[in-house]
C-alpha positions as CSV (number, residue, x, y, z in Angstrom):
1,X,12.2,6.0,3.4
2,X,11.0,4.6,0.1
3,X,8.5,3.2,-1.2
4,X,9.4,0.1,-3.1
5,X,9.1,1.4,-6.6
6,X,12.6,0.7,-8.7
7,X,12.9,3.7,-11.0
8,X,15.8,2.8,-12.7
9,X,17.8,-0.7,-13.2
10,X,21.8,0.3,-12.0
11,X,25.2,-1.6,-12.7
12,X,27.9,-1.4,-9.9
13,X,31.0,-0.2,-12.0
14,X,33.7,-0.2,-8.8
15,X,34.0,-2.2,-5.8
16,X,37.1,-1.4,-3.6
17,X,36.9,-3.7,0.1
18,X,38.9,-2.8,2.9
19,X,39.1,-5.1,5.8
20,X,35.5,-4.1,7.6
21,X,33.9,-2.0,4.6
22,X,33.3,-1.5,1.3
23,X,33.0,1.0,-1.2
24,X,30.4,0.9,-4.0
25,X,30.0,3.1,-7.2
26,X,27.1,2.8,-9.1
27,X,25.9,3.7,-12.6
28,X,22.6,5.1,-12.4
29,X,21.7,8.5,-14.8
30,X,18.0,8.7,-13.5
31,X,19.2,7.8,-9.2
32,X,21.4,10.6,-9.7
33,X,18.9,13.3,-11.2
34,X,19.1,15.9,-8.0
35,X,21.4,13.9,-5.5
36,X,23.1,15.8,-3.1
37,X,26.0,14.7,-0.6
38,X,24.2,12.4,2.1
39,X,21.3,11.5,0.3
40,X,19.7,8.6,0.3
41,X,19.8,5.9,-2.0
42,X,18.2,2.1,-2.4
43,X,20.3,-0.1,-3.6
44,X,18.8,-3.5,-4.2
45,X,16.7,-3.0,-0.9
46,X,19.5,-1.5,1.4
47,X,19.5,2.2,2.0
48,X,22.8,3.6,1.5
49,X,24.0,7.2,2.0
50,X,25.6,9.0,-1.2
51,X,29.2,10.5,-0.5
52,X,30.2,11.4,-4.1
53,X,28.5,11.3,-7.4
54,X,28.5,12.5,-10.6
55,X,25.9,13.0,-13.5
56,X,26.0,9.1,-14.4
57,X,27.2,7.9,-11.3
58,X,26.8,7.9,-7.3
59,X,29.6,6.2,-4.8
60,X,28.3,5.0,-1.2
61,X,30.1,3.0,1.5
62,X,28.9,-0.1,2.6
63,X,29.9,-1.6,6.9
64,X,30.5,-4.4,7.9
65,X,27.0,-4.8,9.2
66,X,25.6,-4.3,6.2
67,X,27.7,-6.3,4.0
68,X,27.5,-9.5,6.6
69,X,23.3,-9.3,6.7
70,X,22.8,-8.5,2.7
71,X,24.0,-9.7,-0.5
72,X,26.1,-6.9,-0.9
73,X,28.9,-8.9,0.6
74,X,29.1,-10.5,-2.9
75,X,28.9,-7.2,-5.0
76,X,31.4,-7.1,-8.3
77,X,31.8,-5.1,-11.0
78,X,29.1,-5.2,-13.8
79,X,26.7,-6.6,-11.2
80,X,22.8,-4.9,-12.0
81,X,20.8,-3.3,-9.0
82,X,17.8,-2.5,-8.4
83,X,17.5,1.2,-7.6
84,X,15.3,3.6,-5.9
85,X,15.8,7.9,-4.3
86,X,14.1,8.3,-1.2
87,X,10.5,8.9,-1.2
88,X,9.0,13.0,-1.3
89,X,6.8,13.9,1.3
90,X,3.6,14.4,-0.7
91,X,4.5,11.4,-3.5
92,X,2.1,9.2,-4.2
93,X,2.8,6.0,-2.4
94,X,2.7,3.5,-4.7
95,X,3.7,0.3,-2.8
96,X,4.1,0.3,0.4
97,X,6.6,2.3,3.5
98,X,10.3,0.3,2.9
99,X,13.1,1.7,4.9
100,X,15.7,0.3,3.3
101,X,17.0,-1.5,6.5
102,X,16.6,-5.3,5.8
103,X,16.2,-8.1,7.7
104,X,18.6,-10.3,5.9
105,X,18.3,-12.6,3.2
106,X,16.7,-15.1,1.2
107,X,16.9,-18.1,-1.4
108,X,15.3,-19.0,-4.4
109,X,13.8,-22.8,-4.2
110,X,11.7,-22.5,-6.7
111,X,10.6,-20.5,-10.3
112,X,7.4,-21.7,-12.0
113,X,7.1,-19.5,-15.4
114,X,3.0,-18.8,-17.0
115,X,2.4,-17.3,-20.1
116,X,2.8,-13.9,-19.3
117,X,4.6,-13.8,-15.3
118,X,6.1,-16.0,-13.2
119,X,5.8,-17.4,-9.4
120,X,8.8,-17.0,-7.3
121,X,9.2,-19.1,-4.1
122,X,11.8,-17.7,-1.6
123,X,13.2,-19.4,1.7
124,X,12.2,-17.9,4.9
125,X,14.2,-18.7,8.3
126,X,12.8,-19.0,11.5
127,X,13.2,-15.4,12.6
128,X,11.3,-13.9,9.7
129,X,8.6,-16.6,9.4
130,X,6.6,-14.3,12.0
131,X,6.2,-11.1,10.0
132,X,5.4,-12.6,6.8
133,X,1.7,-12.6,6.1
134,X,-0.5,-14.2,2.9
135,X,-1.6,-10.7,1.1
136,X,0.7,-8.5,3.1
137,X,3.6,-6.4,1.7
138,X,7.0,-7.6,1.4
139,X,10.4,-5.9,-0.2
140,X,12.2,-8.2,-2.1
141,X,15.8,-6.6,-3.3
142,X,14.5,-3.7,-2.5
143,X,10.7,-4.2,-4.3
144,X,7.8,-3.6,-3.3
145,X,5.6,-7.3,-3.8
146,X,2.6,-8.9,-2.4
147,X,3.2,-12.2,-1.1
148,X,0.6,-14.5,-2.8
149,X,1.3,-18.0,-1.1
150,X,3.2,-19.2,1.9
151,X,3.9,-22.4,3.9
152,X,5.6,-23.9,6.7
153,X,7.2,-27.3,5.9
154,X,9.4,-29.2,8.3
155,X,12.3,-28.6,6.5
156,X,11.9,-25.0,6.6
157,X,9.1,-22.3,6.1
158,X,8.8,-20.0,2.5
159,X,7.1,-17.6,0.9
160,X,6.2,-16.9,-2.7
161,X,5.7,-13.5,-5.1
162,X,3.5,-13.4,-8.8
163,X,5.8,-11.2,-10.8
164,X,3.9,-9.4,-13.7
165,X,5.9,-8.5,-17.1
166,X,6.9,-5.2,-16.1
167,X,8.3,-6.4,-13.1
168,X,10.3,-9.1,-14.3
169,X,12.1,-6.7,-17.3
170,X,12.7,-3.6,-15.2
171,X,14.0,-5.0,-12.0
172,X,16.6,-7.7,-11.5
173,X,13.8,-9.9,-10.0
174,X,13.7,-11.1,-13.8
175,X,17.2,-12.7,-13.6
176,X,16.5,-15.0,-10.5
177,X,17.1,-18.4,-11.0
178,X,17.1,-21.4,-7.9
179,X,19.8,-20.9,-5.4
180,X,20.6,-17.3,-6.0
181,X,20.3,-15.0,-2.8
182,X,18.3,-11.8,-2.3
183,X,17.8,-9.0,0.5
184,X,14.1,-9.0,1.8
185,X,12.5,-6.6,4.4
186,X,9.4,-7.8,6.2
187,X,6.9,-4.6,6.6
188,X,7.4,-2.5,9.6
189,X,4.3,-3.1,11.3
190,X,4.8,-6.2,11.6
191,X,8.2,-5.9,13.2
192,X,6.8,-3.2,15.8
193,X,3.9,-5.6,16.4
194,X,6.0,-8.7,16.6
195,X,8.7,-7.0,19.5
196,X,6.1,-5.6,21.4
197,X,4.3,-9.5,22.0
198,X,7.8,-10.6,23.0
199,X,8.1,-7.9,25.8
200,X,6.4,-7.8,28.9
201,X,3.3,-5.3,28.1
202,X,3.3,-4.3,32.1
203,X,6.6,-3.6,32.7
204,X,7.7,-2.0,29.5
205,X,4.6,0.3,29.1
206,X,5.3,3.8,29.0
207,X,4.0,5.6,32.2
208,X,2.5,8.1,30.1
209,X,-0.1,5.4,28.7
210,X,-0.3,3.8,32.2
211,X,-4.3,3.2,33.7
212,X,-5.0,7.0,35.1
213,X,-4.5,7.6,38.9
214,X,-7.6,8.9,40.8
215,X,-7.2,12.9,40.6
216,X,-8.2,14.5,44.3
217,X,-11.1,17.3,43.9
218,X,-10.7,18.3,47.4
219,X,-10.0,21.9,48.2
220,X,-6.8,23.3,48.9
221,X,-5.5,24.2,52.5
């Protein structure tokens, strides 16, 4: 579980592909600070496990799963990523509950620069048009954003992000330019609430929160 917060900007230094996996190691002196075999570390929004690492660097494997729903199909030496550890119990939660397990991916159609942030406007298929929300929390390469704007157009829906300064300098969100492609995870409440309209409420409602059955208070034989 994390939170959204990058804590430290990465480079992937090693990429080695087999035919239905990768292997990724990645540069990252403060994402290593304490990691153990099988932790857990965010890597541009995807949640990977650690299986070696040193004091600079950690090195995680990547399925085919992963690598056909995310953008790190493309991963290559030198490539920046956003990283995060997995949250504490008892850390202050400063975005807002990101798992790490996207949804897929999105594409930049737009960048409109202000004085001091910018406006980003991502694409947003058809799948994922339901669990995005004006105001509500979205993870964008693995951070933690508020979406300020959204539409649906005929030739496809979006969604757009205000990055502030510190945003745009300590995550890779300030290297987007149109076209380029970036992991997003919707919040998890709207997923939960989203699959449980699609089911059938009566027939898929756990007998445990079923309407009560009348109780008998007559005596016993």
């Amino acid at each position: 579980m994390f939170t959204g917060i990058i804590e430290e900007l990465g480079t992937i230094t090693r990429v080695e592909r087999s035919a239905d996996a990768a292997r990724l190691t990645v540069r990252g002196p403060i994402a290593v600070a304490g990691v153990r075999h099988g932790d857990s570390i965010s890597v541009s929004g995807v949640c990977l496990t650690v299986v070696d690492s040193d004091a600079e660097s950690f090195t995680a494997d990547v399925m085919a799963q992963t690598l056909a729903m995310s953008t790190l199909d493309d991963a290559h030496e030198g490539q920046p990523v956003n990283l995060e550890r997995a949250a504490l119990v008892g850390d202050r939660l400063g975005g807002h509950i990101v798992q790490g397990h996207i949804d897929g991916t999105a594409r930049v159609l737009e960048v409109r620069p202000g004085e001091a942030w910018r406006v980003i406007r991502f694409s947003l298929d058809e799948a994922h048009a339901p669990l995005v929300v004006d105001k509500g929390s979205i993870a964008v390469d693995g951070v933690s954003l508020t979406v300020s704007a959204l539409g649906d157009e005929p030739d496809g829906s979006w969604f757009e992000v205000s990055l502030i300064p510190e945003t745009l300098t300590a995550t890779t969100l300030g290297r987007l330019e149109v076209g380029d492609r970036v992991n997003i995870e919707t919040d998890i409440l709207a997923r939960h609430v989203e699959r449980m309209l699609r089911l059938d409420a009566h027939r898929t409602l756990p007998s445990s929160l079923a309407e009560p059955t009348a109780v008998s208070t007559g005596s016993l034989a």
